[in-house]
C-alpha positions as CSV (number, residue, x, y, z in Angstrom):
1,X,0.0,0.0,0.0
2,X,1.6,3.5,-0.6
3,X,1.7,6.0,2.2
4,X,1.2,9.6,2.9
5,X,2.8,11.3,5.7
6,X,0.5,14.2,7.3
7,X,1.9,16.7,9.2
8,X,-1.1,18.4,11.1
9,X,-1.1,20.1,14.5
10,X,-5.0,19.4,15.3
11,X,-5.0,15.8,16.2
12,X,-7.6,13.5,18.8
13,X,-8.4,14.3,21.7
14,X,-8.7,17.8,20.0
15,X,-12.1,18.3,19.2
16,X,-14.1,21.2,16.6
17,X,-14.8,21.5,13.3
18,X,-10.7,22.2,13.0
19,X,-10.1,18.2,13.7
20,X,-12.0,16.2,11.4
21,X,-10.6,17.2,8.2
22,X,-7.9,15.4,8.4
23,X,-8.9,13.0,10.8
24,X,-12.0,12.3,7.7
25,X,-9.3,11.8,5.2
26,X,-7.0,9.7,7.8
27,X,-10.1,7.5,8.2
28,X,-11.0,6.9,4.4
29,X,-7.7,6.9,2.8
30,X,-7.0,3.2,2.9
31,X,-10.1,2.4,0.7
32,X,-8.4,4.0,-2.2
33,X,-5.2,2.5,-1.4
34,X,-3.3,5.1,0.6
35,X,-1.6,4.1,4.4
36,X,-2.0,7.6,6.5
37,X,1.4,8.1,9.1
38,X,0.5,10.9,10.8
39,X,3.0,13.6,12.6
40,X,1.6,15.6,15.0
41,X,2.2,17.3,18.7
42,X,2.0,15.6,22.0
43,X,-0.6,17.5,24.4
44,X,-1.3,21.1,21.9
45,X,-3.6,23.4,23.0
46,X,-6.8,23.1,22.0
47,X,-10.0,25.6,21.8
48,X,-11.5,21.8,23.0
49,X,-11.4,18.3,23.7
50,X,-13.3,15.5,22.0
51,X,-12.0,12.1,23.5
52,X,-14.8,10.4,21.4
53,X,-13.2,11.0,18.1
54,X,-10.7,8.9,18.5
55,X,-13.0,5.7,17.5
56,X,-12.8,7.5,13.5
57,X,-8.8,6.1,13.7
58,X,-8.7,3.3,11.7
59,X,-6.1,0.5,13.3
60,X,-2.4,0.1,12.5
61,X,-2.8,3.8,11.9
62,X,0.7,5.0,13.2
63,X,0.7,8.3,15.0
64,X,4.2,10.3,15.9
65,X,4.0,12.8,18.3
66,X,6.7,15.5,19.3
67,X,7.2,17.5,21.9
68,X,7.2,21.5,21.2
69,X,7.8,25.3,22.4
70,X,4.2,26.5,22.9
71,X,4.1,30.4,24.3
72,X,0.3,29.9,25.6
73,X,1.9,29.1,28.8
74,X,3.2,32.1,29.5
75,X,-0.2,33.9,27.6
76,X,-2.2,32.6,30.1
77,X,-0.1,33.5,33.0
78,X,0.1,36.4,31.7
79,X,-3.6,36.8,31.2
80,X,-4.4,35.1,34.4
81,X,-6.1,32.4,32.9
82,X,-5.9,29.0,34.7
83,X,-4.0,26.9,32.7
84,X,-7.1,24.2,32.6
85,X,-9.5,27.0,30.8
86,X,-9.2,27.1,26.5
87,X,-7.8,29.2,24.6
88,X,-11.0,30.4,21.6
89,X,-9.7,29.5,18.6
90,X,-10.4,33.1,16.7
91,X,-9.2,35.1,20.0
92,X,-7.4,37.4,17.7
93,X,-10.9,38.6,16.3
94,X,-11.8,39.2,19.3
95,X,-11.5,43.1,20.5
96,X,-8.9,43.4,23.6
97,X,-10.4,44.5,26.6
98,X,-7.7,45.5,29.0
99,X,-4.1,46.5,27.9
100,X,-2.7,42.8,28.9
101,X,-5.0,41.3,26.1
102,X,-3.7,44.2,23.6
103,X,0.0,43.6,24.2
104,X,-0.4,39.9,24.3
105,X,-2.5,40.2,20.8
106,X,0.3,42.5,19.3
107,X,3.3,40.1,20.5
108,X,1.2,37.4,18.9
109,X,0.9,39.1,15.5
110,X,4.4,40.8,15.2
111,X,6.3,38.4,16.8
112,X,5.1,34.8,16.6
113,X,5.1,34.9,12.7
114,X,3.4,33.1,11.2
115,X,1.5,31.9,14.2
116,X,2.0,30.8,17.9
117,X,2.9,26.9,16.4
118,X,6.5,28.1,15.4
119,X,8.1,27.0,18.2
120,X,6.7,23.2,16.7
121,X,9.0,23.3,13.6
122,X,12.3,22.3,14.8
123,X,11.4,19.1,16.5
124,X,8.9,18.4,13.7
125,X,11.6,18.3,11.4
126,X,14.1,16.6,13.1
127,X,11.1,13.5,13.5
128,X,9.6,14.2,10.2
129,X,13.1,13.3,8.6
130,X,13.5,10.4,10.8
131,X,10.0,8.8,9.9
132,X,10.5,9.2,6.3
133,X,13.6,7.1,6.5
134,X,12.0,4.4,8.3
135,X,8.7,4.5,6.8
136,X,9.7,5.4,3.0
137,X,6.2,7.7,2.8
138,X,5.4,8.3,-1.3
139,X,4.8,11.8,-0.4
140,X,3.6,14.9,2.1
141,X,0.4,16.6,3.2
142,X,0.2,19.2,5.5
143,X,-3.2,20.8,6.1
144,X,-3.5,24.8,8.2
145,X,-4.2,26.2,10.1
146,X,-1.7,26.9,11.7
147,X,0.5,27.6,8.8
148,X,3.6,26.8,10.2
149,X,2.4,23.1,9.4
150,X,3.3,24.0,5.7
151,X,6.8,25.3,6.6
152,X,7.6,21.9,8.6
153,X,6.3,20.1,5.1
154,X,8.5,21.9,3.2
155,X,11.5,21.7,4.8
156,X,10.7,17.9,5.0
157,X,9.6,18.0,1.0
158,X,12.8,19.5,0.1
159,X,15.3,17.5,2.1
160,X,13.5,14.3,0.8
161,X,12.5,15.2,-2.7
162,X,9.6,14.1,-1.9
163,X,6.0,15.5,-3.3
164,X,3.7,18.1,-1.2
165,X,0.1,18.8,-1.3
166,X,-0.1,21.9,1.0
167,X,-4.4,21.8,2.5
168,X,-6.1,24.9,3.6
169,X,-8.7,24.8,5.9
170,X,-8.4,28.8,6.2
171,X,-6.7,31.7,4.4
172,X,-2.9,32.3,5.5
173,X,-2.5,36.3,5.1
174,X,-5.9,36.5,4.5
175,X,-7.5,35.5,7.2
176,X,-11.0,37.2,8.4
177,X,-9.1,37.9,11.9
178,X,-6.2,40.3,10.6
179,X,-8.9,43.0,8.9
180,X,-8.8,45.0,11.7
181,X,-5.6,44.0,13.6
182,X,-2.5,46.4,13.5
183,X,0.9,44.7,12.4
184,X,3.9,45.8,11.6
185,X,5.1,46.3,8.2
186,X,8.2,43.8,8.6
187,X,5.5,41.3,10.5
188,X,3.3,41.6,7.4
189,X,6.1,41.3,4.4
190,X,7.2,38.3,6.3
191,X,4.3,36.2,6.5
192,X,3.4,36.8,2.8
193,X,7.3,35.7,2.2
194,X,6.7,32.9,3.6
195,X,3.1,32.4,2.6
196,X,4.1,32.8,-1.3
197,X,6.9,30.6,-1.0
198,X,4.7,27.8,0.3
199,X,2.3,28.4,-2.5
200,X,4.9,28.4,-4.7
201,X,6.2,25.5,-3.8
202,X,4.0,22.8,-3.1
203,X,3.3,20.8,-5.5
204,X,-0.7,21.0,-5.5
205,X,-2.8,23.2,-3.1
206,X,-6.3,22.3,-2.0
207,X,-9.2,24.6,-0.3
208,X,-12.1,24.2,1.0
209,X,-13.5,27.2,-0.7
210,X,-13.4,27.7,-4.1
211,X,-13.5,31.3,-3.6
212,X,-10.2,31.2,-1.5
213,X,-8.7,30.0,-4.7
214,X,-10.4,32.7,-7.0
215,X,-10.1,35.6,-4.5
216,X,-6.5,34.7,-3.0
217,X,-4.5,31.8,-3.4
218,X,-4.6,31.7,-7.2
219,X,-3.7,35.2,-7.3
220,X,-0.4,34.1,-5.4
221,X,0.5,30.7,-7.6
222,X,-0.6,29.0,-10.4
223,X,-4.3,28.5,-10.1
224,X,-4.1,25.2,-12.8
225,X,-2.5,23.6,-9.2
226,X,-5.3,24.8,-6.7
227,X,-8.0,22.2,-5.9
228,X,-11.6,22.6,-4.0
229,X,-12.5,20.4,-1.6
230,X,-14.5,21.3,0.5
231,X,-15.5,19.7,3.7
232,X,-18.1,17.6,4.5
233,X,-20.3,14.9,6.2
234,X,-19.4,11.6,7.5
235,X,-22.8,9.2,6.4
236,X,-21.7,6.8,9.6
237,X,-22.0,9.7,12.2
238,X,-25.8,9.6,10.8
239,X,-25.9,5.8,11.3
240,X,-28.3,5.7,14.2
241,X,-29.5,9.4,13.9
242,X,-33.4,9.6,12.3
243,X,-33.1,12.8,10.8
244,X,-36.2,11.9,9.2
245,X,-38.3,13.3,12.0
246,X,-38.5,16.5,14.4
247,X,-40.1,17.5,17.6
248,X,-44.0,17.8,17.1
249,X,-44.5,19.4,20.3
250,X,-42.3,22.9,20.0
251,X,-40.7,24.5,17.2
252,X,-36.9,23.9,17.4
253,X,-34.4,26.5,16.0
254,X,-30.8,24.8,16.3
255,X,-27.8,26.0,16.0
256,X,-24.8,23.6,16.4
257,X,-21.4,25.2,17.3
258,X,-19.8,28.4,19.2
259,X,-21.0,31.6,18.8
260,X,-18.8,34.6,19.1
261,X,-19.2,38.4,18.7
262,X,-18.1,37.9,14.6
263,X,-21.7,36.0,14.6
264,X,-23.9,37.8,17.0
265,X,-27.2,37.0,15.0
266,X,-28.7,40.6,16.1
267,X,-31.5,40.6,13.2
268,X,-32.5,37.1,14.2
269,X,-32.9,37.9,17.9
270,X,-35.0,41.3,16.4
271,X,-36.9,39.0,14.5
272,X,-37.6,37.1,17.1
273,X,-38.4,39.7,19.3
274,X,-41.1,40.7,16.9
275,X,-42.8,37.3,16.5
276,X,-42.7,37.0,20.5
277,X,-45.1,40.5,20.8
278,X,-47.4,39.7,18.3
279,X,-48.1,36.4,20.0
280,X,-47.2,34.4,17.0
281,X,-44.3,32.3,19.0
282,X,-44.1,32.0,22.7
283,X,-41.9,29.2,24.6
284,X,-44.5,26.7,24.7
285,X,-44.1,26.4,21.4
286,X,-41.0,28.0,20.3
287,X,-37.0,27.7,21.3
288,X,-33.4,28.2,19.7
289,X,-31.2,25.8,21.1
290,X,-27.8,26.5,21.2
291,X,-24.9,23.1,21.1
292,X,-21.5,24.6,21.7
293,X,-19.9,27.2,23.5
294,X,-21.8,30.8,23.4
295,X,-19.8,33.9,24.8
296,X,-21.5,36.1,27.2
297,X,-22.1,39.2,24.1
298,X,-24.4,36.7,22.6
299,X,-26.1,36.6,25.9
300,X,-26.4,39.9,26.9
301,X,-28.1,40.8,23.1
302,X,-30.4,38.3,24.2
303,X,-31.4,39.8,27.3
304,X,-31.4,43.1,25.7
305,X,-34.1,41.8,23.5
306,X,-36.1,40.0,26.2
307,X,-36.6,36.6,24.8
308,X,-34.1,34.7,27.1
309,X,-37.5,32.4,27.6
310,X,-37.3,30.9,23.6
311,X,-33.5,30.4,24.0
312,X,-31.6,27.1,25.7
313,X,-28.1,26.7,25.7
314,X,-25.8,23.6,26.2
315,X,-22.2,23.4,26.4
316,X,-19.9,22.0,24.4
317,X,-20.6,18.1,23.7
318,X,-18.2,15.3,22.1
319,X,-19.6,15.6,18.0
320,X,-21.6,12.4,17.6
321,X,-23.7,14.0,20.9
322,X,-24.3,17.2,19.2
323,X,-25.1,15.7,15.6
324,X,-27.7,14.1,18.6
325,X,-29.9,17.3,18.1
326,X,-30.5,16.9,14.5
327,X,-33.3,14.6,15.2
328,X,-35.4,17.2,16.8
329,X,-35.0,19.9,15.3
330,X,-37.1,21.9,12.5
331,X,-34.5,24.2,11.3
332,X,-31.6,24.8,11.6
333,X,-29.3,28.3,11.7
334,X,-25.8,29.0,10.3
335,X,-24.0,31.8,11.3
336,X,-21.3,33.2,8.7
337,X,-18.5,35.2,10.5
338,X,-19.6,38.6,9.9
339,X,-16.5,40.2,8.3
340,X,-15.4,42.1,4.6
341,X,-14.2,38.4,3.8
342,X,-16.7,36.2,4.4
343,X,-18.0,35.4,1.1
344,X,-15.0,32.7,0.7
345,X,-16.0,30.9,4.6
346,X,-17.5,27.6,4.6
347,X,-18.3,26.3,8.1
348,X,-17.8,22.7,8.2
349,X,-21.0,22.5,10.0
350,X,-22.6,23.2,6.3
351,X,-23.1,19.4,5.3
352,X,-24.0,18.3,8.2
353,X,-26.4,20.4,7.9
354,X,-27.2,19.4,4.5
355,X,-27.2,15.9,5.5
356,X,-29.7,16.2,7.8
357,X,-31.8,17.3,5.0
358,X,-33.8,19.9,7.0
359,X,-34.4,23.8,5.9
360,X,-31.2,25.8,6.7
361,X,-31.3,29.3,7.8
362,X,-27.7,30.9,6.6
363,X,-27.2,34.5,8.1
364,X,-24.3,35.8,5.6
365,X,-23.3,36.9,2.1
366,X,-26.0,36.0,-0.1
367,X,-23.3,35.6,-2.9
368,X,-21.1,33.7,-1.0
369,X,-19.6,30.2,-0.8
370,X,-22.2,29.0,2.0
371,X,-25.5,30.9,-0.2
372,X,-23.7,29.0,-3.7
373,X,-23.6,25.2,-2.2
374,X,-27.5,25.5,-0.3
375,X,-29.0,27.0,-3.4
376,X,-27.0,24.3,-5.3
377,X,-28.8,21.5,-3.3
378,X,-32.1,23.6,-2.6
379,X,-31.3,23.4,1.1
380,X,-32.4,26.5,2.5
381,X,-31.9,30.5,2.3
382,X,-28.9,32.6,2.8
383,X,-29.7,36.2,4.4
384,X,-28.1,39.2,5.0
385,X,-27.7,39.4,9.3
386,X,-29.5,42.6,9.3
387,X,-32.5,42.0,7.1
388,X,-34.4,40.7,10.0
389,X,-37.8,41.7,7.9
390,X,-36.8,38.5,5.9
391,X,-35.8,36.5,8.2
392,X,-38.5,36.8,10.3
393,X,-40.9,35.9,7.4
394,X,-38.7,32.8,6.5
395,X,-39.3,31.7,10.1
396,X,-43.1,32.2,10.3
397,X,-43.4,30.3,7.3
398,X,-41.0,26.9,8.6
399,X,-43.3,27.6,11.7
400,X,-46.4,27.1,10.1
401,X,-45.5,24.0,7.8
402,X,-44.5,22.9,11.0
403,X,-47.8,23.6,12.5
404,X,-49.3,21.8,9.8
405,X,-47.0,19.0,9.8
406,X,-46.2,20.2,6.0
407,X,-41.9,19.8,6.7
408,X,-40.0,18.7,3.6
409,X,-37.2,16.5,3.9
410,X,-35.4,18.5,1.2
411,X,-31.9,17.4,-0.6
412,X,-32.4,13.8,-1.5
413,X,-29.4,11.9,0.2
414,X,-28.3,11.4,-3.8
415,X,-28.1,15.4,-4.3
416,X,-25.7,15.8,-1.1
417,X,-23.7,12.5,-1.9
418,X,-20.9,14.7,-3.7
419,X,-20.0,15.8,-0.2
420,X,-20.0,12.6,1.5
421,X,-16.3,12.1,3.6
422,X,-15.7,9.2,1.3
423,X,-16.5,10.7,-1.6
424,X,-14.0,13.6,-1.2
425,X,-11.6,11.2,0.0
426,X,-11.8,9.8,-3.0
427,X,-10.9,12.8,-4.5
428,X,-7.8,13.2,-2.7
429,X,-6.6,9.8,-3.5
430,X,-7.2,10.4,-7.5
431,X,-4.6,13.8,-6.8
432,X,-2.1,12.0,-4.8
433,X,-2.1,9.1,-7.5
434,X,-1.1,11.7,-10.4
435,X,1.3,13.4,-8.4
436,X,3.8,10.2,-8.0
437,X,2.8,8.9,-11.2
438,X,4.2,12.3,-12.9
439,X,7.5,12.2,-10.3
């Protein structure tokens, strides 16, 4: 069987959407003839922990981990934050409250460059070298964020000669979360250095949005070498979910995921607030559940808007518990990052919800990638966050099919296939096939 050695920091226990890219590809590469070895960290830090994932490792899969320099240490201490409580993954979008989180931002951007996983490199290297000797790997595939996973693949690609496919779950340089952050000139020039380079030279490059490679990355390289493919659903982690159904007592509005200030769903709470005085929802019939980790703005523009009685939260749960939820809801909500960029992001959350075949409610770009794939598979409606006069007629009108027990079970499962796991697996074994075929 030919092997692939992938470099990736995000690795089980980690849990979130950031995860299961790889670990989706890891799983399904050995149908289509391809051995995973994987290189990754020993104890990262992780935005959170998902133990359960671990059962998607398919056996003799062999895992190397390394130790490595990780400054969130000394950012908590610094922060006072106990060293048991996660770090948010986008905490750069996040606007500093106190002076400590400013200077710790602005030693993060001009300093650790290009992210806070530098201090990784060196002993990923110095193991990477010494598995390709033993294991004899066909080639490399390295898949960001963070970025400096595509430095370590590199180095490793050209001290062994061997082929690259550089994965990008996220923009590099691009990213939503430097819009509004301040960096130094010689911070900037050197990440898009380094960025280009990369581009340069790896051998193929795939996305997950196929505006990424429009709107950025082929702009930087050749675009004939960029590849979509985007994320998607795993049909097993449906295998005992009957998505076929919903609750036919109360109208349930799910969101799955965290919810920071970059998605503070305003309009939908105004909307909400509207259909809650004219009597037409009230929490005996009505609530928004939120799955995942919410942070207190979210709250507070809930209270503000006084319909903390149609909202439930609960925490963060292991993924095959939160796809739980599915089964009783009637729609479901995805919330874009609201930033100049967000055209090109495409939660992974998306075919899931897809899969689930139930009416999806995106708040976002109408002409992004998210609004392009729903009205592709007639899943749903992409709205702007602030037209709450539309969405507020979208969700009286899923309210009353509901009423009238009228849902559609939209997107046959023969429409969403193309984003099956497997499927795109699939995809990635037919690139990695032609790449050592043409060494």
């Amino acid at each position: 069987m030919k092997k692939v050695l992938i470099v990736t920091y995000f690795w089980p226990p980690a849990g979130g959407p950031g995860v299961q890219r790889v670990l989706k590809f890891v799983k399904y590469l050995p149908n289509f003839g391809w051995q995973p070895i994987i290189l990754t960290v020993a104890n990262g830090e992780y935005a959170a922990v998902d133990p359960t994932l671990e059962k998607n490792i398919p056996k003799n899969i062999r895992v190397y981990k390394t130790k490595y320099i990780e400054p969130f240490s000394f950012y908590k201490k610094f922060l006072g934050i106990k060293n048991e409580q996660n770090i948010p993954t986008a905490v750069l979008a996040e606007n500093p409250t106190n002076l400590k989180q400013k200077v710790a931002n602005w030693i993060r951007l001009n300093i650790f460059i290009p992210d806070a996983k530098i201090g990784w490199k060196y002993f990923a290297v110095k193991e990477g070298l010494k598995i390709i000797k033993s294991e004899r790997p066909n080639l490399i595939f390295s898949s960001s964020p963070p970025p400096t996973v595509h430095l370590i693949a590199k180095s490793l690609s050209q001290k062994s000669k061997l082929r690259w496919i550089a994965d990008f779950r996220d923009p590099w340089t691009d990213i939503h979360y430097y819009e509004n952050q301040k960096r130094l000139e010689i911070s900037k020039n050197l990440d898009l250095k380094l960025e280009k380079n990369v581009l340069q030279e790896a051998d193929k490059i795939t996305c997950i949005s196929q505006l990424d490679i429009e709107e950025d990355f082929g702009k930087k390289t050749d675009i004939g070498k960029c590849i979509n493919i985007p994320n998607g659903y795993d049909e097993e982690d449906f295998y005992d979910l009957n998505t076929n159904r919903t609750n036919k007592n109360i109208f349930t509005l799910l969101h799955l995921g965290a919810v920071n200030s970059e998605r503070n769903p305003i309009g939908l709470f105004e909307a909400l607030k509207n259909l809650k005085q004219n009597k037409f929802i009230d929490s005996s019939v009505f609530q928004f559940v939120f799955v995942g980790k919410v942070e207190n703005v979210i709250k507070e523009t809930i209270t503000e808007f006084e319909i903390e009685d149609l909202i439930s939260f609960i925490d963060y749960l292991p993924h095959q518990q939160a796809l739980k939820y599915l089964e009783e809801a009637a729609m479901l909500i995805l919330l874009i990052t609201n930033s100049e960029k967000n055209r090109r992001i495409l939660p992974g959350k998306t075919f899931e919800y897809l899969r689930a075949q139930k009416f999806v409610l995106g708040l976002g770009p109408t002409d992004g990638e998210v609004s392009r794939i729903i009205n592709k598979v007639q899943s749903g409606e992409v709205v702007n966050y602030t037209d709450k006069v539309k969405i507020e007629k979208i969700i009286k009108q899923q309210f009353n099919s509901w009423h009238r027990d009228l849902v559609d079970y939209i997107s046959s499962k023969e429409v969403i296939a193309q984003y099956n796991r497997e499927n795109l697996t699939k995809k990635l074994a037919n690139i990695f096939d032609e790449l050592i075929i043409k060494k």
